[in-house]
C-alpha positions as CSV (number, residue, x, y, z in Angstrom):
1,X,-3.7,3.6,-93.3
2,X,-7.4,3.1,-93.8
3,X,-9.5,6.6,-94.0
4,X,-11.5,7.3,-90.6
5,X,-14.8,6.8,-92.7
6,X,-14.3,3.0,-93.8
7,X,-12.7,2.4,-90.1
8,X,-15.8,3.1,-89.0
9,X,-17.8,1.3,-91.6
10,X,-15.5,-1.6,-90.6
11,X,-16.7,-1.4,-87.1
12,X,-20.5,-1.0,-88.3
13,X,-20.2,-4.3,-89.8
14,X,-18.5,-6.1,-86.5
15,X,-21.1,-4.6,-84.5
16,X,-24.1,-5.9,-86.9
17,X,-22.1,-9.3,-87.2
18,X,-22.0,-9.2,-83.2
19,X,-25.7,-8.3,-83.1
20,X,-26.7,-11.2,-85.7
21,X,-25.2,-13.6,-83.4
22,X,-26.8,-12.0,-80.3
23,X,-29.9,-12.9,-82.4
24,X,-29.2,-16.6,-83.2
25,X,-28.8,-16.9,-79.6
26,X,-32.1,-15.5,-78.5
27,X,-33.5,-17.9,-81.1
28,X,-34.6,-15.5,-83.7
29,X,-32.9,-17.4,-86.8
30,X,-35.0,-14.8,-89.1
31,X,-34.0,-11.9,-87.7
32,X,-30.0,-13.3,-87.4
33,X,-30.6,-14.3,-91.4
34,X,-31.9,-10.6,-92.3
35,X,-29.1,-9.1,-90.8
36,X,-26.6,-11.7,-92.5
37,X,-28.3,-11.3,-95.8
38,X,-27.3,-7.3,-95.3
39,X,-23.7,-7.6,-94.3
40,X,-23.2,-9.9,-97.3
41,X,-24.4,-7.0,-99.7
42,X,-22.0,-4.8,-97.7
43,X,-19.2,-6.6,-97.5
44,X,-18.2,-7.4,-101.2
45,X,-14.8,-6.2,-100.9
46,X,-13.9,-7.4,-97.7
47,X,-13.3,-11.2,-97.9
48,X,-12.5,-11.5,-94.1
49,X,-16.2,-10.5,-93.2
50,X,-17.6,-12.3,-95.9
51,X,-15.9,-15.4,-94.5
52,X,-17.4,-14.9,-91.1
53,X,-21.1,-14.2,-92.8
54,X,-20.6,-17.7,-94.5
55,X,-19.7,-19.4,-91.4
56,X,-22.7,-18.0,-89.9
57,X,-25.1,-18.8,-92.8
58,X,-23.6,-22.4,-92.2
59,X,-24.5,-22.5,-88.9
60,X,-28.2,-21.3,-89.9
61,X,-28.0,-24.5,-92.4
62,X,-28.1,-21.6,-95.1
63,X,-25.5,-23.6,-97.7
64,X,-26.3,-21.9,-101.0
65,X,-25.8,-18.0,-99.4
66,X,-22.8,-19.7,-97.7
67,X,-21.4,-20.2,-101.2
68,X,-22.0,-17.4,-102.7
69,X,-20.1,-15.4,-99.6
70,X,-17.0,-18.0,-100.2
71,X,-17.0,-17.6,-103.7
72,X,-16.8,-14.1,-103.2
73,X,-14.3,-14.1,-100.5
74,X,-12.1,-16.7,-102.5
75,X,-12.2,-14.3,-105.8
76,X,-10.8,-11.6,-103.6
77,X,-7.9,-13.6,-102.3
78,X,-7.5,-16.3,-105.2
79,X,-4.2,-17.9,-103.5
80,X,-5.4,-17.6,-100.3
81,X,-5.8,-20.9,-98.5
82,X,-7.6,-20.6,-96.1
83,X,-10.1,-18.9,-98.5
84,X,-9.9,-21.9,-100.7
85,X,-10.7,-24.0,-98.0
86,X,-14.2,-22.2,-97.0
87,X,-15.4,-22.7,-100.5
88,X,-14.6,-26.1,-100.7
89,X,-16.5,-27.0,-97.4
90,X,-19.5,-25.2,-99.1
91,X,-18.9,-27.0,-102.5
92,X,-19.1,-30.2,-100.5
93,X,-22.3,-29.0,-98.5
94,X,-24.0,-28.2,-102.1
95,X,-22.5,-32.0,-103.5
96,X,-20.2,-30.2,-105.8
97,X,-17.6,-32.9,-104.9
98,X,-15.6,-32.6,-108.0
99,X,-15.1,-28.8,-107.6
100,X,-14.1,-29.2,-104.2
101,X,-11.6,-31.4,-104.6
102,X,-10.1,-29.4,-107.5
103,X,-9.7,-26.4,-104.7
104,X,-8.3,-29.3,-101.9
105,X,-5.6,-29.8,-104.6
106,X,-5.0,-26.2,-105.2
107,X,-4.8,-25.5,-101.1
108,X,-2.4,-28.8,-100.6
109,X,-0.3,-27.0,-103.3
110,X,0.0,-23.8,-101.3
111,X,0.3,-25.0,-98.0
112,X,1.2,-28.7,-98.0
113,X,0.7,-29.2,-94.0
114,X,-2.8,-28.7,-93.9
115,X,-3.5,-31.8,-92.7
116,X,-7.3,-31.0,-92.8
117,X,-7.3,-30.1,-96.4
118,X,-5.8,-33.9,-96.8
119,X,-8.5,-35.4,-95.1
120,X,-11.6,-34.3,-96.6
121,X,-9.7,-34.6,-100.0
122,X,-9.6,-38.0,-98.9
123,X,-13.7,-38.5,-98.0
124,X,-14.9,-37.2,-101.3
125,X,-14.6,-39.9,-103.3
126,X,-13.3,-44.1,-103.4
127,X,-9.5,-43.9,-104.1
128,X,-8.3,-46.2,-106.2
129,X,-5.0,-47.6,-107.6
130,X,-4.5,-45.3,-110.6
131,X,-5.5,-42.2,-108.1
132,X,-5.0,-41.9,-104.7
133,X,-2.2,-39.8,-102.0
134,X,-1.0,-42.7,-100.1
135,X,2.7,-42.5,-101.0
136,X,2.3,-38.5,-100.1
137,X,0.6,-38.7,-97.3
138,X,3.3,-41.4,-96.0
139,X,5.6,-39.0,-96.8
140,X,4.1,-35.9,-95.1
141,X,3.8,-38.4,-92.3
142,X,7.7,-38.9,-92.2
143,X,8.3,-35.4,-92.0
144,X,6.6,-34.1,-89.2
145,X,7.7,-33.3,-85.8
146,X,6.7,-35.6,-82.9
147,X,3.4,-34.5,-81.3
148,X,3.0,-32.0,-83.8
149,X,-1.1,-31.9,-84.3
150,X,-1.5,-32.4,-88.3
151,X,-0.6,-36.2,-87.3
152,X,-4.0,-36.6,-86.6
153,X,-5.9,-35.4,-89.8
154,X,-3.1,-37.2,-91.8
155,X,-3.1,-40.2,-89.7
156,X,-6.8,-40.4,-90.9
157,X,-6.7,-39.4,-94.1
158,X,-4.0,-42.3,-95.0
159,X,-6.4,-44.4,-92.8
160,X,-9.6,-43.7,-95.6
161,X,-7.4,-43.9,-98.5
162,X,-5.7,-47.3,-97.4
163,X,-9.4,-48.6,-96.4
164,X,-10.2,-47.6,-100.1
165,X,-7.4,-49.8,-101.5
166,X,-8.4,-53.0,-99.7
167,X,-5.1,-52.4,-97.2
168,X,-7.3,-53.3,-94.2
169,X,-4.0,-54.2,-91.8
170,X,-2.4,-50.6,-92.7
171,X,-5.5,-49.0,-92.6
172,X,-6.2,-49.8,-88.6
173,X,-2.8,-49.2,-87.8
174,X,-3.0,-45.5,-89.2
175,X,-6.1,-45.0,-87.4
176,X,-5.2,-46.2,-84.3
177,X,-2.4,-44.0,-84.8
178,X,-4.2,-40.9,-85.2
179,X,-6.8,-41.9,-82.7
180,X,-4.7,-42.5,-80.1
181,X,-3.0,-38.8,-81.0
182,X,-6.8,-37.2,-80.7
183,X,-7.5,-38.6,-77.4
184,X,-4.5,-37.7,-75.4
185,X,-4.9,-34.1,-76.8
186,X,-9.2,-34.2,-74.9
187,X,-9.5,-33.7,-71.1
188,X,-12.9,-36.1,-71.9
189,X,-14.2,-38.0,-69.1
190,X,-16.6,-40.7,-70.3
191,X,-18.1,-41.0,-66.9
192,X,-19.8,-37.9,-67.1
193,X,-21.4,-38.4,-69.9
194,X,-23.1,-41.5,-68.6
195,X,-23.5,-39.9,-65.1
196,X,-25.7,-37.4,-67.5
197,X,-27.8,-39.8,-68.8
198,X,-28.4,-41.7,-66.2
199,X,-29.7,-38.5,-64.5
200,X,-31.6,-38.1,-67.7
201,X,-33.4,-41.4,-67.1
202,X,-34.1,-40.9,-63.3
203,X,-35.4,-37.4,-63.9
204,X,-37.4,-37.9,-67.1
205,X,-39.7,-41.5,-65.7
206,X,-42.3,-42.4,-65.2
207,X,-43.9,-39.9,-63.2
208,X,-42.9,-37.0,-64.8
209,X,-45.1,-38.6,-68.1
210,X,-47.7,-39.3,-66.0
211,X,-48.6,-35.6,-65.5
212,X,-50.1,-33.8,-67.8
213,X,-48.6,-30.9,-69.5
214,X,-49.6,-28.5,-72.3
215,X,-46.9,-28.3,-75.3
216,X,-47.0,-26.4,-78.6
217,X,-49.2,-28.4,-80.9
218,X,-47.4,-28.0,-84.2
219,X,-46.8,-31.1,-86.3
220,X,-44.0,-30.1,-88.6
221,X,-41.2,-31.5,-86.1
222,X,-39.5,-34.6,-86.8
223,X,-36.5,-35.4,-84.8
224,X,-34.4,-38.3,-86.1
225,X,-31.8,-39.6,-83.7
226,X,-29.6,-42.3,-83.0
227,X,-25.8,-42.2,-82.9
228,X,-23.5,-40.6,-85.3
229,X,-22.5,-43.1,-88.4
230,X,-25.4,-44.8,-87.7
231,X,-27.7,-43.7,-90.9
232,X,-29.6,-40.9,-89.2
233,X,-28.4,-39.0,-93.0
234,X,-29.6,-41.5,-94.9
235,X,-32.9,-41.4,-93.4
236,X,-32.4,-37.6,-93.7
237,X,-32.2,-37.9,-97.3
238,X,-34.9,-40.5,-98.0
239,X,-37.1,-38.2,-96.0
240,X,-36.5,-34.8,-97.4
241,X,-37.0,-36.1,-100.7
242,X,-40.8,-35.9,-100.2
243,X,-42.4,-33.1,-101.8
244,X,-43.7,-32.3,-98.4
245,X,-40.6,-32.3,-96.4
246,X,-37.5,-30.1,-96.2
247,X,-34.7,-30.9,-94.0
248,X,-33.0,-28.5,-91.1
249,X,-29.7,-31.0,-91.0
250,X,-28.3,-31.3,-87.9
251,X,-28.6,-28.2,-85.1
252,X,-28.1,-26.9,-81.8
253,X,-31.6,-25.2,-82.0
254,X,-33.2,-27.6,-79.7
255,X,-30.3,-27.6,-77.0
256,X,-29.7,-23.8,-77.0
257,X,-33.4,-23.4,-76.6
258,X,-33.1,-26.0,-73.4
259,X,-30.3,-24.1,-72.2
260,X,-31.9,-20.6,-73.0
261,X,-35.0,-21.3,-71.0
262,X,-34.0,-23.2,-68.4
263,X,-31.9,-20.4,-67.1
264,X,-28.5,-20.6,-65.4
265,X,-27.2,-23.7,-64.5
266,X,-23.7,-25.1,-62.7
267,X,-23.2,-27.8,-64.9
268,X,-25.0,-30.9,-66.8
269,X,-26.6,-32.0,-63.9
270,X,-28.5,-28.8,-62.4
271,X,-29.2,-27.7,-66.8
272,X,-30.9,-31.6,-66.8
273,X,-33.1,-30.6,-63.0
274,X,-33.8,-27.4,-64.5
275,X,-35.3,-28.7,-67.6
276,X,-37.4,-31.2,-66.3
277,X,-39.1,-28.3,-64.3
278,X,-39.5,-25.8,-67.2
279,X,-42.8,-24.7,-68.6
280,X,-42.8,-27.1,-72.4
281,X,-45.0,-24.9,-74.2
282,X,-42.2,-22.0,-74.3
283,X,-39.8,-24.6,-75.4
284,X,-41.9,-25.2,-78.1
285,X,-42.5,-22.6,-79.5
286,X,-39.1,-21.3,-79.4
287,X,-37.9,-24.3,-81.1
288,X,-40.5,-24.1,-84.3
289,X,-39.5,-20.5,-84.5
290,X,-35.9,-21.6,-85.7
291,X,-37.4,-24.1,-88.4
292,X,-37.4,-23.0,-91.8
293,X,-40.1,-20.5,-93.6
294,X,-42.3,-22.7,-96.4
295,X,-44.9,-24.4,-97.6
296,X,-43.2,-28.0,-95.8
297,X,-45.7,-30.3,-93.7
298,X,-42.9,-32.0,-91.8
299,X,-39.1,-30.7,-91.1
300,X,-36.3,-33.4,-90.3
301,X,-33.6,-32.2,-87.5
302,X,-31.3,-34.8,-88.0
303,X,-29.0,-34.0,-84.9
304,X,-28.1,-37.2,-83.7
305,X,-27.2,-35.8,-80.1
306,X,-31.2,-34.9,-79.6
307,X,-31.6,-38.4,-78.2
308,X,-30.7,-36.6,-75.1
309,X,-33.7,-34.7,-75.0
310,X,-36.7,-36.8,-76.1
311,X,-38.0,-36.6,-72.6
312,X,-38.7,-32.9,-73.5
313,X,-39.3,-33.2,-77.3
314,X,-42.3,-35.2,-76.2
315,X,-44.0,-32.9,-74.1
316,X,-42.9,-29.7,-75.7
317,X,-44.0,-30.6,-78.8
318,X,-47.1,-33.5,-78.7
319,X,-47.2,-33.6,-82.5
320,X,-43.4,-34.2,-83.2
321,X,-42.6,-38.0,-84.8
322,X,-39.5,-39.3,-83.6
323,X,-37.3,-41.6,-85.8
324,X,-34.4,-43.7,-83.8
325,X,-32.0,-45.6,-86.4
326,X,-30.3,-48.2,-84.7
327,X,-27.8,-50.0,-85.9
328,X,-25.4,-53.2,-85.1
329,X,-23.0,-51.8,-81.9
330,X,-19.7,-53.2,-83.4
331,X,-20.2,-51.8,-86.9
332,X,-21.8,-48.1,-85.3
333,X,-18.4,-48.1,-83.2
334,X,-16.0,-49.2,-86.0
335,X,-18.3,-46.0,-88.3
336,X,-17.2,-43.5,-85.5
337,X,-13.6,-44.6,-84.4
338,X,-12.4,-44.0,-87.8
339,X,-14.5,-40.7,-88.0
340,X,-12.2,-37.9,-87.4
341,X,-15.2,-35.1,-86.0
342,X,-13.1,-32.4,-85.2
343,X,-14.7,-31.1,-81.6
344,X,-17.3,-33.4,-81.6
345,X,-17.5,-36.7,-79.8
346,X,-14.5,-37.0,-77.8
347,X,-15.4,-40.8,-76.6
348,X,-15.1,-41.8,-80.5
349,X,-11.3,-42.1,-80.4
350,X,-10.8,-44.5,-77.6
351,X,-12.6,-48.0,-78.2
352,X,-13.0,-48.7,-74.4
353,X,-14.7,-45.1,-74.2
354,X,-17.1,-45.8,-77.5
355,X,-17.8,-48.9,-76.0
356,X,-19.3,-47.7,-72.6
357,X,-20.7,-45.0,-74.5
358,X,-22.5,-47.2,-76.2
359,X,-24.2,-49.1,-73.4
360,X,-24.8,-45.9,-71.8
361,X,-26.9,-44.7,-74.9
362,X,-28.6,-48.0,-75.5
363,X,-29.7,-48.2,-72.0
364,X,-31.2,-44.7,-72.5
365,X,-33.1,-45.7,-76.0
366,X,-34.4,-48.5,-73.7
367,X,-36.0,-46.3,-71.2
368,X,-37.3,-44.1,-73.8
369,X,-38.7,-46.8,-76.0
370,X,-40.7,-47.9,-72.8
371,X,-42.2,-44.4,-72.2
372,X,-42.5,-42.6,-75.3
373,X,-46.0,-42.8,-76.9
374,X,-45.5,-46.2,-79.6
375,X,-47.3,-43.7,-82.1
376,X,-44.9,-41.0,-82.5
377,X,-41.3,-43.3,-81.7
378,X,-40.5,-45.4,-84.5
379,X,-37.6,-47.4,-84.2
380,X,-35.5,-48.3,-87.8
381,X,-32.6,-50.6,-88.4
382,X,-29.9,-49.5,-90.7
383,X,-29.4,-53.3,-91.7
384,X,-33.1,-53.6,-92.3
385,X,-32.7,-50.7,-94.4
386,X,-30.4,-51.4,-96.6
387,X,-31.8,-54.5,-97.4
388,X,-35.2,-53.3,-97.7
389,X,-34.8,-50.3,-99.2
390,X,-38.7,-49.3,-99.9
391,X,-40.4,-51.3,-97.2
392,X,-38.4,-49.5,-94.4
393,X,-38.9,-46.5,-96.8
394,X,-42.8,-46.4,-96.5
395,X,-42.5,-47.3,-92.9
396,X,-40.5,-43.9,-92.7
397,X,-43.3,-42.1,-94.8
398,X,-46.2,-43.4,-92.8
399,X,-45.0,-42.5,-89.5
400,X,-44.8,-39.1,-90.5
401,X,-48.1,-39.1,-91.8
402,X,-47.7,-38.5,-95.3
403,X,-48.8,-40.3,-98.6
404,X,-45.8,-42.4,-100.2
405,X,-43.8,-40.6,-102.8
406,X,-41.5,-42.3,-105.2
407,X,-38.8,-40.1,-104.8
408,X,-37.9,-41.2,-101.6
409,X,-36.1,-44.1,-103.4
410,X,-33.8,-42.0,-105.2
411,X,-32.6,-40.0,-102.5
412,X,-29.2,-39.8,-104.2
413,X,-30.7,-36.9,-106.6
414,X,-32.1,-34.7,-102.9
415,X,-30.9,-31.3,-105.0
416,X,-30.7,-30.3,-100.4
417,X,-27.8,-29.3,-98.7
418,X,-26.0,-31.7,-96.2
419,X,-22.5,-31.1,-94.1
420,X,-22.1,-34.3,-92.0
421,X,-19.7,-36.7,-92.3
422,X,-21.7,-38.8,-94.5
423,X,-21.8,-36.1,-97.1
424,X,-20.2,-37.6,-100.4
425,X,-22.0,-41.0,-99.3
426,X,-25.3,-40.0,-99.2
427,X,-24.9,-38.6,-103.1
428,X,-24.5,-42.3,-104.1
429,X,-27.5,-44.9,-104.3
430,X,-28.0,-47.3,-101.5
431,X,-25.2,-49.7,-101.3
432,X,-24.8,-52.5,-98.0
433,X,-20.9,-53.1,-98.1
434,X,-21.0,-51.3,-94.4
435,X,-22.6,-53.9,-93.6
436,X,-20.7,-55.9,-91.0
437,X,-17.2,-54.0,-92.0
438,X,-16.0,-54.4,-88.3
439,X,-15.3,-57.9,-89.0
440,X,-12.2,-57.0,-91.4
441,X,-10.7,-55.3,-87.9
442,X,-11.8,-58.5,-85.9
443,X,-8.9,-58.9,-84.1
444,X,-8.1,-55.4,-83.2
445,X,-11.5,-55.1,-82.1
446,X,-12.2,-58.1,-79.9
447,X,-11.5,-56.3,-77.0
448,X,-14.4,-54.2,-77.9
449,X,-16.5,-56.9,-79.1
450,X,-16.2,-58.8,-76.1
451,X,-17.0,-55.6,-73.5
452,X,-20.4,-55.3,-75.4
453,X,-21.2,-58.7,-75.6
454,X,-20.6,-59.3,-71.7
455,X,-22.7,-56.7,-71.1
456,X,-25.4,-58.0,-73.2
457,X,-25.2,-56.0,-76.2
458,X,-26.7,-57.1,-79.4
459,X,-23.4,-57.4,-81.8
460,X,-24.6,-60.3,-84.0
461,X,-27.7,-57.9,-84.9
462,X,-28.7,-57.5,-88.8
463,X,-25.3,-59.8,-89.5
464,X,-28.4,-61.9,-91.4
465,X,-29.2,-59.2,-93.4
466,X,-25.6,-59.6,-95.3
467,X,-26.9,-63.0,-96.4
């Protein structure tokens, strides 16, 4: 039994790791990261706590410390999985892809059904013919018991690796399979999320820009939004690859500050009321107190969800740029359906859901591309881009105000930390074969095709950039 003395040290620790995270809630990410940075020097025996510092200093977009906790944590336990894991997800947050696919291997070894483990294996790099899992993952497939959840992970995992081999047909029919096994496990209603932002639109119009309010004046914030899979990363990486910018990734700073300040709300609707009647200034300033300590001019929050909030971004914060990447509808659908995001966006697994989604966001970009100032909204294609690597690239540069630097166009050495899904792509130089990918899926995806094209939507757009 553990002595009474290093009980109550154990206890100490939980309580400083509960108060940390009372911190990061209030907004204080320097106060939450001093505390961390203490409980890491405390905890170098205990590989549990050190595992839940490292999650936190992931949250806090804190990837290097992260590592260094999982490292520790997995030199402790050396045949511990889960251990193995939580350094290889920090491996791939630091682009040491090589390393953390030698420590997927090693977890598959010890604990074969981790379907997880067999899916970001499968994302790090191209399989090929000489290497790849598909005849174990068909196999692992075989074994398992109906409705038993590691379908999905390995459904999508075989779906990547077939993709990779040119198996188009058996590549859908996995991912269908696997997304049709995500979505009957969400209680998601689609509706509400475009009951939300068409709430959004009606609050944040015309008249509530036409009155004047006072923000926080501080021209470091640059928000980059769009939907998921549709290059906001890239753009993140061409950008923080200025010697005057540094990248937050993607955070919930913004919409915990919305949610913090607003003050208790029912539900979406009375949080989106609430908001629109907040004081911006406050906002503000509690949202540049989260962004990172340095000498950077402009910091890129690359959360894709924050085209939500632009109604406040532009009035909390008057000296923010805002960057929207667009990108063809069938081909930013096809990127997310065959996404497997874990908790987030529950409409990508259903393509009637991702396609109402999608008009649902595009008629919300529309209403903010009428009202936000034209000086601080630039819109970007991900086609255009692409194909015009450093035009769109000093368009990016300019709007932030900054003189060009040539090291935006080898964004593919950023040394910075990412943990999206596009993490292993955005280590490689530019490449267009995205471009227009859909159409290998044409016939699953007509149904799709053809709801967004009723409606209007643009789904030939940038197809003249493959050309």
């Amino acid at each position: 039994m553990p002595s009474a003395d290093a009980s109550s040290a154990a206890r100490q620790r939980m309580e400083a790791l509960q108060q940390a995270e009372a911190l990061l809630r209030q907004g204080d990410a320097a106060g939450c990261v001093a505390l961390l940075q203490a409980l890491a020097e405390q905890a170098q025996d205990d590989p549990r706590l050190l595992q839940e510092v490292a999650l936190r200093f992931t949250v806090l977009d804190r990837h290097e410390q992260a590592e260094r906790c999982s490292a520790r944590a997995r030199a402790l336990c050396p045949d511990d999985p889960e251990h193995l894991y939580n350094h290889a997800t920090t491996l791939i947050a630091l682009g040491r892809l090589e390393e953390a696919e030698a420590l997927l291997d090693r977890v598959i070894e010890l604990a074969p059904g981790d379907g997880d483990a067999w899916y970001n294996r499968a994302t790090l790099r191209r399989q090929t013919p000489q290497r790849n899992h598909v005849a174990a993952l068909e196999r692992r497939l075989a074994q398992l018991a109906p409705s038993d959840p590691a379908e999905i992970p390995f459904c999508y995992a075989l779906a990547k690796e077939r993709e990779d081999l040119g198996e188009h047909a058996t590549s859908f029919a996995a991912l269908a399979r696997g997304a049709d096994a995500r979505r009957r496990r969400l209680p998601y209603r689609v509706d509400d999320d475009l009951d939300t932002m068409r709430l959004i639109a009606e609050t944040f119009d015309a008249g509530f820009f036409s009155i004047a309010r006072a923000g926080h004046a501080d021209p470091r914030p640059v928000f980059v939004v769009g939907l998921p899979r549709s290059g906001t990363t890239l753009v993140d990486r061409i950008l923080g690859s200025h010697r005057a910018v540094t990248s937050r990734g993607e955070s919930t700073d913004l919409a915990q500050a919305v949610v913090r300040l607003a003050g208790p709300a029912a539900g979406k609707a009375e949080l989106v009321r609430r908001s629109a009647l907040m004081d911006p200034r406050p906002l503000g300033e509690a949202y540049c107190r989260t962004l990172p300590a340095g000498p950077a001019l402009r910091v890129v929050d690359k959360t894709p969800n924050n085209f939500l909030y632009l109604g406040l971004v532009a009035t909390a914060l008057p000296q923010a740029r805002i960057v929207h990447l667009r990108r063809n509808p069938m081909d930013a659908c096809y990127a997310m359906y065959k996404t497997l995001f874990r908790m987030a966006y529950p409409y990508s697994y259903d393509l009637h859901d991702l396609g109402r989604y999608w008009l649902g966001y595009d008629r919300l970009m529309a209403h903010w591309r009428d009202l936000l100032p034209a000086d601080r909204f630039l819109e970007v294609d991900y086609e255009s881009l692409v194909s015009h690597q450093e035009q769109e690239s000093r368009r990016l540069v300019a709007h932030l105000g900054l003189d060009w630097d040539p090291a935006c166009l080898a964004f593919e050495h950023n040394p910075q930390p990412t943990l999206t899904a596009s993490a292993a792509q955005v280590r490689q130089p530019l490449y267009r074969t995205s471009v227009g990918a859909w159409r290998r899926h044409a016939e699953q995806l007509e149904p799709l095709r053809r709801m967004l094209a009723q409606a209007g939507a643009p789904v030939d757009r940038g197809m003249e950039e493959t050309h």
